[in-house]
N, C-alpha and C positions, 0 to 999 in steps of 0.2 A: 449437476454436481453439487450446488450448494443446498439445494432439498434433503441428499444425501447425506446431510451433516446437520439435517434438521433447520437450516435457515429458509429464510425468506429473500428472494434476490433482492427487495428494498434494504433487508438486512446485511446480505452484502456488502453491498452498496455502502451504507452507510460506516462499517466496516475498515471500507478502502478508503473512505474518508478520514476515519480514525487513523490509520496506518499511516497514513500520507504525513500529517502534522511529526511525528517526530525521524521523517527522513529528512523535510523541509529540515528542521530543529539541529538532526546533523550535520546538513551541510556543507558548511562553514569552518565548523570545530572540527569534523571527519578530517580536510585536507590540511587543515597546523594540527594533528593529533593522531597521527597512527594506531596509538594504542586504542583507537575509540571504532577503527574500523572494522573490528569483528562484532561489536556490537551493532554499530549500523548498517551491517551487512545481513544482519538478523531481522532488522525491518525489509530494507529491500526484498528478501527472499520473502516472506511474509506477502510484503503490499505486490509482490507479484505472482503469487499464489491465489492473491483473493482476485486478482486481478483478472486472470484464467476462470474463476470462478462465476465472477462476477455477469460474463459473456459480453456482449454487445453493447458500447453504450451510446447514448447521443451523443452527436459533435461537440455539444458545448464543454458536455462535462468531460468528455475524452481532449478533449484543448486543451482544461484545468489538469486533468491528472498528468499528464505528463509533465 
């Protein structure tokens, strides 16, 4: 799938990493701020999109991402 968008699955990959930092960065703010949940709801959909994308990954990094 990520070929077909012209990436590279390290690029993915690194990607999902990108995505990740500002759901982390939501976290926190999202549950004392309502107003902030349709925006971090725009990452989520996103880092679980690349995530589908991404396929299979090692245990270690699949610990992390979660």
């Amino acid at each position: 799938m990520a070929k077909a968008f012209g990436f590279t699955d390290e690029e993915v990959k690194l990607l999902l990493v990108a995505v990740r930092q500002p759901r982390r960065t939501f976290a926190q703010p999202r549950r004392n701020d309502p107003s902030l949940e349709a925006y971090a709801q725009l990452y989520d959909d996103l880092f679980e999109k690349l995530r589908d994308m991404a396929g299979p990954l090692p245990d270690k990094v699949e610990d992390i991402m979660e």
